[in-house]
KOLTOR-442245 format. One record per residue (C-alpha): residue number from 0; residue in one letter; x, y, z. Coordinates in pm, whole numbers. Example, Ala and Ser with C-alpha at 12.3 -4.5 7.8 and 13.67 -1.06 7.14 Angstrom:
# residues 2
+-----+---------+--------+--------+--------+
! num ! residuo !     px !     py !     pz !
+-----+---------+--------+--------+--------+
!   0 !       A !   1230 !   -450 !    780 !
!   1 !       S !   1367 !   -106 !    714 !
+-----+---------+--------+--------+--------+
END
This chain:
# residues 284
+-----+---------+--------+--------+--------+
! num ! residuo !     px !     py !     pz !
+-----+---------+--------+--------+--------+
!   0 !       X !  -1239 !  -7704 !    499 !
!   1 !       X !  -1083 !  -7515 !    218 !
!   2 !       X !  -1162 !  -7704 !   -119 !
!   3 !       X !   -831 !  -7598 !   -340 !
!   4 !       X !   -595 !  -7850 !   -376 !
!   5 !       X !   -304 !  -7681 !   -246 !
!   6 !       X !   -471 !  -7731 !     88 !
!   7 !       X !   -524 !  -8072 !     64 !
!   8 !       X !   -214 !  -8174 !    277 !
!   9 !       X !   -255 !  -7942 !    561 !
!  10 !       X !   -498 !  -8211 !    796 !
!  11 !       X !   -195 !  -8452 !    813 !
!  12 !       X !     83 !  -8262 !    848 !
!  13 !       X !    310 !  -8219 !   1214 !
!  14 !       X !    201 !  -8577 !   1304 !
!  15 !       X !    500 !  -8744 !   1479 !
!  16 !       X !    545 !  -9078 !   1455 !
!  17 !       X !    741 !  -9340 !   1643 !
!  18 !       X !    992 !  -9549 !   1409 !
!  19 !       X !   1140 !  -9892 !   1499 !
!  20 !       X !   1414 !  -9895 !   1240 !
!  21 !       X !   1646 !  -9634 !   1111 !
!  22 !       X !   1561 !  -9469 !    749 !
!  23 !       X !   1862 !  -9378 !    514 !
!  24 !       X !   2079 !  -9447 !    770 !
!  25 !       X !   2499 !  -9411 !    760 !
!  26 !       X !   2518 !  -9814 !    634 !
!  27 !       X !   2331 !  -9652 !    294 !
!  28 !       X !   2546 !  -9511 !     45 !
!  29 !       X !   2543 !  -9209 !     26 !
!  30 !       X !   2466 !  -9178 !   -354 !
!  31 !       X !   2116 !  -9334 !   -282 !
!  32 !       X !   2042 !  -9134 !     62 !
!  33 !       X !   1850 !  -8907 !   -135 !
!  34 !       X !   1658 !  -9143 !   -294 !
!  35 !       X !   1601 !  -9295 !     20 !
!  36 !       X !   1510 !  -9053 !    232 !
!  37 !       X !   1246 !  -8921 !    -85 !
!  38 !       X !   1084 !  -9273 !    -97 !
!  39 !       X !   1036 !  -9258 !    272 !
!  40 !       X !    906 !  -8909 !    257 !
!  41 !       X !    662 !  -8995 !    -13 !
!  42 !       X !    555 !  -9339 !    155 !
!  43 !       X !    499 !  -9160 !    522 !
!  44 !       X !    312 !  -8888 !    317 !
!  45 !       X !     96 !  -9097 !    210 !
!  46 !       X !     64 !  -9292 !    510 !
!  47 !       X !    -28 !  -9018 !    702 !
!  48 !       X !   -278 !  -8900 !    395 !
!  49 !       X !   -470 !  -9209 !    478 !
!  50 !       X !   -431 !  -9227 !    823 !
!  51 !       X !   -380 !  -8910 !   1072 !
!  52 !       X !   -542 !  -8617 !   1132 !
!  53 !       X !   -979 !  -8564 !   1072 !
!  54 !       X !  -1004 !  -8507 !    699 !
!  55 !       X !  -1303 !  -8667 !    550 !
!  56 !       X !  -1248 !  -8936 !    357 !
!  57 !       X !  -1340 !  -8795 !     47 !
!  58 !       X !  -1014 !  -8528 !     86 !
!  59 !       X !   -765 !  -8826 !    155 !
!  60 !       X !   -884 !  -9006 !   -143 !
!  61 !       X !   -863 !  -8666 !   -335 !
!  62 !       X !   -468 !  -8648 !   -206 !
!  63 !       X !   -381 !  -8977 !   -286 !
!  64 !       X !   -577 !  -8917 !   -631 !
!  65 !       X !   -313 !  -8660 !   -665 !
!  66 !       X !    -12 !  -8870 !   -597 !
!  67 !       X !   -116 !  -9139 !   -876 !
!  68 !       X !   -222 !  -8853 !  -1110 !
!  69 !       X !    157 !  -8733 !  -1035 !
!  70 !       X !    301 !  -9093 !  -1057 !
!  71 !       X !    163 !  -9203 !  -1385 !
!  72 !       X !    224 !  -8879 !  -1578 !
!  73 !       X !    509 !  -8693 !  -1538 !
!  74 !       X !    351 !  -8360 !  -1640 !
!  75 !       X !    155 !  -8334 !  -1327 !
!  76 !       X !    330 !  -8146 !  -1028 !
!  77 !       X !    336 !  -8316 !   -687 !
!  78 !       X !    602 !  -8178 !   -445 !
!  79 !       X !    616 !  -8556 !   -294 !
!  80 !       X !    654 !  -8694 !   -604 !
!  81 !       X !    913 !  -8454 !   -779 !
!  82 !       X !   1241 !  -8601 !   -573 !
!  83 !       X !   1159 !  -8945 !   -708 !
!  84 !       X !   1172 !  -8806 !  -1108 !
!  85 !       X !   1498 !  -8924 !  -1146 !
!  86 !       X !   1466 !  -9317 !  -1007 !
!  87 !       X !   1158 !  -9342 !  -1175 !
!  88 !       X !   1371 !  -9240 !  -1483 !
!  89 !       X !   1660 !  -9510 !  -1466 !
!  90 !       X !   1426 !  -9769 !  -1255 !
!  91 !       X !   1043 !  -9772 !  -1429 !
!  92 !       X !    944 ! -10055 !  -1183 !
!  93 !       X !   1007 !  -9808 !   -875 !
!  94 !       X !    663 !  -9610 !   -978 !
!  95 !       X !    465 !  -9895 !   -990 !
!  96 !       X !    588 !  -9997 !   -653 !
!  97 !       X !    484 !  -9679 !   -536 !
!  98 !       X !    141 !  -9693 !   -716 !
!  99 !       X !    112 ! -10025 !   -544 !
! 100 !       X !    175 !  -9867 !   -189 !
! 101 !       X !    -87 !  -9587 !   -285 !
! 102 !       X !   -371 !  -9916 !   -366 !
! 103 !       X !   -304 ! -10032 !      1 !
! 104 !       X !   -331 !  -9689 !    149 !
! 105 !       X !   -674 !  -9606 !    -45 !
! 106 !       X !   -765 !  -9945 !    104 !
! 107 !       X !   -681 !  -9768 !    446 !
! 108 !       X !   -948 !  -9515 !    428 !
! 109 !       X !  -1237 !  -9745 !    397 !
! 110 !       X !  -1169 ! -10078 !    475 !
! 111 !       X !  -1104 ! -10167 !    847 !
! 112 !       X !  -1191 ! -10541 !    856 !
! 113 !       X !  -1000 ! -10846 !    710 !
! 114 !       X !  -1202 ! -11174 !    721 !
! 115 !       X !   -901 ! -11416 !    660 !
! 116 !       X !   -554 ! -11437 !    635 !
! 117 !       X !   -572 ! -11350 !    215 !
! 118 !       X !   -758 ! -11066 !    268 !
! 119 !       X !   -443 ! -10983 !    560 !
! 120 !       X !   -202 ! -11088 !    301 !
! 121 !       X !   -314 ! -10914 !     18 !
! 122 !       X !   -281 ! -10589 !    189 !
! 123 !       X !     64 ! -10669 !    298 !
! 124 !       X !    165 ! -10734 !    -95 !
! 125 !       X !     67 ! -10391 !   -148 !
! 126 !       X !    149 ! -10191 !    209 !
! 127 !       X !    480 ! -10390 !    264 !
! 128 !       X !    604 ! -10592 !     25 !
! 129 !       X !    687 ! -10273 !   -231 !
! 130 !       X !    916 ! -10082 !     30 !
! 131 !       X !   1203 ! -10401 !     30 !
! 132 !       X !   1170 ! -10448 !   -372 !
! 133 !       X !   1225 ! -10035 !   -397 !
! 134 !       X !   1567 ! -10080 !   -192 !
! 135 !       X !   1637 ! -10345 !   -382 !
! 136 !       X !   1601 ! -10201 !   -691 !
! 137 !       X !   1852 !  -9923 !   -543 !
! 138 !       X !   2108 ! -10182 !   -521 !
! 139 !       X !   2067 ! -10319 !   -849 !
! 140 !       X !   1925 ! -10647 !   -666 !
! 141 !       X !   1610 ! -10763 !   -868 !
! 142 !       X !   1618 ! -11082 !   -873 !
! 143 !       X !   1362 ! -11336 !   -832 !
! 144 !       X !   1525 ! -11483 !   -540 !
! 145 !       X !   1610 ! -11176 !   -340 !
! 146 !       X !   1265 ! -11043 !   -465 !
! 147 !       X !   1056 ! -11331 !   -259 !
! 148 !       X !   1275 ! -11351 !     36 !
! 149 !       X !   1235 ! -10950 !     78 !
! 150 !       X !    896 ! -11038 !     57 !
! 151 !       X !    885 ! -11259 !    310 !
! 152 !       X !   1050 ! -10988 !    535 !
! 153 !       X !    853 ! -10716 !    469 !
! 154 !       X !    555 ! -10883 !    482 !
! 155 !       X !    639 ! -11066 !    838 !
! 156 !       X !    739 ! -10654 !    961 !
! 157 !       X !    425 ! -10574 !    898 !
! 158 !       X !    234 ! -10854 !   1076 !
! 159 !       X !    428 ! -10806 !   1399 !
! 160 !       X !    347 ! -10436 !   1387 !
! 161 !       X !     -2 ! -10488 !   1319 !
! 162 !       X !     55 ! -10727 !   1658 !
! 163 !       X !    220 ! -10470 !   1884 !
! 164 !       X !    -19 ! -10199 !   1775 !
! 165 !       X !   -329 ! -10405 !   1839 !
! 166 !       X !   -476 ! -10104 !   2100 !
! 167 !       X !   -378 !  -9769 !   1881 !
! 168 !       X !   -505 !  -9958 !   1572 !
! 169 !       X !   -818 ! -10054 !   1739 !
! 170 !       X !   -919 !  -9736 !   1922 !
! 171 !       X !   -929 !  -9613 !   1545 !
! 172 !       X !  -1161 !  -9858 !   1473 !
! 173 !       X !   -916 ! -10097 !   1228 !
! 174 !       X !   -836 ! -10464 !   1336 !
! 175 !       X !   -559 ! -10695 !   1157 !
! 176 !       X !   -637 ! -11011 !   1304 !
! 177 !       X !   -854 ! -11239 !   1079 !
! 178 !       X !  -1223 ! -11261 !   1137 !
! 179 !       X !  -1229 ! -11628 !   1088 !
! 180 !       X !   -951 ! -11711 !   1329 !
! 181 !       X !  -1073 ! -11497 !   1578 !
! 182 !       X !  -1424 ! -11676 !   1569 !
! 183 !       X !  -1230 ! -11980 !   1539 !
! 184 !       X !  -1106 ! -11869 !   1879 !
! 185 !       X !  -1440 ! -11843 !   2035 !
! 186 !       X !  -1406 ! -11464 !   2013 !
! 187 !       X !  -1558 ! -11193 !   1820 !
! 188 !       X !  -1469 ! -10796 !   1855 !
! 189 !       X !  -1599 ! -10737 !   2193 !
! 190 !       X !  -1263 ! -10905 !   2296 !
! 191 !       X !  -1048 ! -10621 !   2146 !
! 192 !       X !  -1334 ! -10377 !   2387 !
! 193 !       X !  -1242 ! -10556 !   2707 !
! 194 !       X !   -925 ! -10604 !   2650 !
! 195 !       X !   -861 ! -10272 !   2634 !
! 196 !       X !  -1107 ! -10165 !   2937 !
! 197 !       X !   -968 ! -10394 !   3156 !
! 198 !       X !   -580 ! -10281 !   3014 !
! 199 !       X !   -501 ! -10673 !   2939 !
! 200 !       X !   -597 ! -10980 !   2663 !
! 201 !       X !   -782 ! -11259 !   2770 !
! 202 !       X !   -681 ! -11613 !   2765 !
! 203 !       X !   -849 ! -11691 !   2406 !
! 204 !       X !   -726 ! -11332 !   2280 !
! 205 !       X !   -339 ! -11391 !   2392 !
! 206 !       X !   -337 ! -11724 !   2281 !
! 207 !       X !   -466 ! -11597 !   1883 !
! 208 !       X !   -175 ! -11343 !   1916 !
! 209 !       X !     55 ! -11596 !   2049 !
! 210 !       X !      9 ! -11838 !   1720 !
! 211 !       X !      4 ! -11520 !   1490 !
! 212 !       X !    367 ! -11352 !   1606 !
! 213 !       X !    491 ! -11734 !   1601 !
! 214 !       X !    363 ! -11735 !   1226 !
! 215 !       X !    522 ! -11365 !   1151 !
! 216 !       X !    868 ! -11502 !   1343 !
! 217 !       X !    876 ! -11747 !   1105 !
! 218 !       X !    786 ! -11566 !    762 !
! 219 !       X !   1049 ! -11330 !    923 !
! 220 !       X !   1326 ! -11627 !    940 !
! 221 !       X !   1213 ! -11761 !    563 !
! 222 !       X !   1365 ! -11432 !    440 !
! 223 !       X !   1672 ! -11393 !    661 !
! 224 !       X !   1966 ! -11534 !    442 !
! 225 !       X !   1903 ! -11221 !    184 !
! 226 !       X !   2120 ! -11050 !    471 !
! 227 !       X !   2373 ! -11289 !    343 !
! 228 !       X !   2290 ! -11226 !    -30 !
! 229 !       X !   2280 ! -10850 !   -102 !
! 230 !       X !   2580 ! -10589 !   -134 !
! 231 !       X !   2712 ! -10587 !    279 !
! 232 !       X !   2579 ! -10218 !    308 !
! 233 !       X !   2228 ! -10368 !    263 !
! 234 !       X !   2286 ! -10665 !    440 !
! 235 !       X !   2402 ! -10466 !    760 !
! 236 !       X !   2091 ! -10264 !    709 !
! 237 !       X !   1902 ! -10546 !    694 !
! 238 !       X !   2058 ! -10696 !   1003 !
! 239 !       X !   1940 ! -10406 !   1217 !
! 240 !       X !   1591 ! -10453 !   1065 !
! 241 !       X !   1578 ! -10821 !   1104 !
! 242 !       X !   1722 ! -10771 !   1498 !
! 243 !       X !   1428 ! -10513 !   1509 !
! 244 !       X !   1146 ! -10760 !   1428 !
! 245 !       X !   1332 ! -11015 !   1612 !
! 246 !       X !   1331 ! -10800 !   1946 !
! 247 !       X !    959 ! -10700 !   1892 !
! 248 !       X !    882 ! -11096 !   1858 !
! 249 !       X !   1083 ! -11137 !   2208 !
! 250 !       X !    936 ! -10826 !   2373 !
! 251 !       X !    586 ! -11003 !   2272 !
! 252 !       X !    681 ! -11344 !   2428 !
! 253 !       X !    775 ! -11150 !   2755 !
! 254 !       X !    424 ! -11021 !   2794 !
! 255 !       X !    303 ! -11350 !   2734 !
! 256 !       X !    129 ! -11231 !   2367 !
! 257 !       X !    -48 ! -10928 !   2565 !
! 258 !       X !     38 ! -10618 !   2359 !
! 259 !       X !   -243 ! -10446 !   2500 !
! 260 !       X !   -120 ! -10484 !   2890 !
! 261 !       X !    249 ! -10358 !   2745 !
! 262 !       X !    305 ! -10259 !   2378 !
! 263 !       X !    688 ! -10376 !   2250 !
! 264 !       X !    916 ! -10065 !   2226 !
! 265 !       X !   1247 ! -10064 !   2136 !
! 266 !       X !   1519 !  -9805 !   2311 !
! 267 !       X !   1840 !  -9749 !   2431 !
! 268 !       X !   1798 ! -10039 !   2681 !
! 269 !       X !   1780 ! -10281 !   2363 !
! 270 !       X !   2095 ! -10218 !   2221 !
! 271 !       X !   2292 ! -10550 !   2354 !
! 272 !       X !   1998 ! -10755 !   2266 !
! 273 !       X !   1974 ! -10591 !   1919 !
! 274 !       X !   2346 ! -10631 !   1835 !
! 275 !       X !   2279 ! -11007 !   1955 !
! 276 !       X !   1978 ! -11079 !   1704 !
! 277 !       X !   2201 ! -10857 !   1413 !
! 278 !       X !   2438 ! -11141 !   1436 !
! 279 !       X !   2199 ! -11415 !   1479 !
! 280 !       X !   2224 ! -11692 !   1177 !
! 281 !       X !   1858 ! -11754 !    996 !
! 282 !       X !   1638 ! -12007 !   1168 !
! 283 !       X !   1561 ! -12196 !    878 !
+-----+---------+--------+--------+--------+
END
């Protein structure tokens, strides 16, 4: 593989990638679209950086190297980095939310193995938690308040992906579920093997999953009322993503907690119930 740097994109680019939620959608302004659509494009590229294609790992640290080299000093060219010049300008904290998503996806490339829930919830600070304060901090929304309960919503997004995407995540050799509460379970890794030989959880395995997507639901619900707090562009953007997590958390329930046997998908066939969880109150 070529060794200039100008190359050091090409292993992860022309991956496709199934979304759940819409990204800059209509309900955005259309004054912060662009930056929008430039945080996503910088987030995803570093995503994918971290996660797709077969570069070694030493060429997807070297990229993300780049990207904090291009974050911290302004001098340094990065062409996912440039669009975001001018929020970093009138919003300082918006870099540092963006170095903070770069720590979790380093973290990507060699770590694969959480052994408790801190470990889990550390990464989410970092992988999850940065993507809600950005929008906020589009809307002129940084307060303490909003900051936490954004948190909370984020955070809980992430945990129920990490629960419908138990298989792809594991056949790539990465597992989100805590070490100690899967021992705790009477279970070790070999469960995530069978399950996905035999195309279904286990008892043990569904009932884990079952207690950690009631946990997520929860932290989802904890955040909720921001909908309620937030200009009502936002808060009908965050309707759609809080009906999103909401479906997910049904669509597990229906499977009885067995992701593996039928991952959650949202689609056209989703609409009524997503229009019914938009306009769902928090479940405090």
């Amino acid at each position: 593989m070529s060794a200039d740097p100008s190359a050091a994109a090409r292993p992860w680019h022309g991956v496709d990638h199934y979304e759940n939620f819409p990204v800059a959608s209509w309900l955005v302004p259309a004054r912060q679209r662009p930056a929008v659509a430039a945080l996503y494009r910088f987030a995803r590229h570093a995503d994918d950086v971290a996660d797709e294609g077969d570069a070694p790992a030493a060429l997807r640290l070297a990229e993300l190297d780049r990207l904090e080299a291009a974050l911290v000093d302004a001098s340094v060219p990065h062409p996912a980095v440039e669009p975001l010049r001018a929020l970093f300008a009138t919003d300082p904290q918006a870099a540092l939310e963006c170095r903070a998503l770069l720590s979790a996806f380093r973290q990507d490339v060699s770590v694969h193995r959480h052994p408790d829930q801190a470990a889990i919830a550390d990464y989410c600070a970092r992988s999850a938690a940065p993507v809600g304060r950005l929008m906020l901090g589009l809307f002129g929304c940084r307060h303490a308040s909003l900051l936490a309960r954004s948190d909370a919503i984020c955070v809980a997004l992430q945990l129920i992906n990490f629960l419908q995407d138990i298989a792809a995540d594991w056949t790539r050799g990465r597992l989100y579920l805590p070490l100690d509460e899967l021992a705790a379970a009477g279970l070790d890794e070999r469960a995530l093997d069978r399950a996905l030989a035999q195309g279904a959880c286990e008892p043990a395995l569904r009932t884990l999953l079952e207690r950690r997507t009631r946990q997520a639901a929860a932290l989802l619900e904890s955040g909720a009322s921001l909908a309620g707090a937030v200009p009502w562009r936002l808060g009908l953007e965050l309707r759609g993503v809080l009906a999103g997590g909401r479906r997910i958390v049904e669509q597990l329930a229906r499977t009885g907690y067995d992701p593996v046997a039928q991952r959650p998908r949202l689609g056209a066939a989703d609409t009524g119930a997503l229009l019914r969880l938009a306009l769902r109150p928090p479940r405090l």
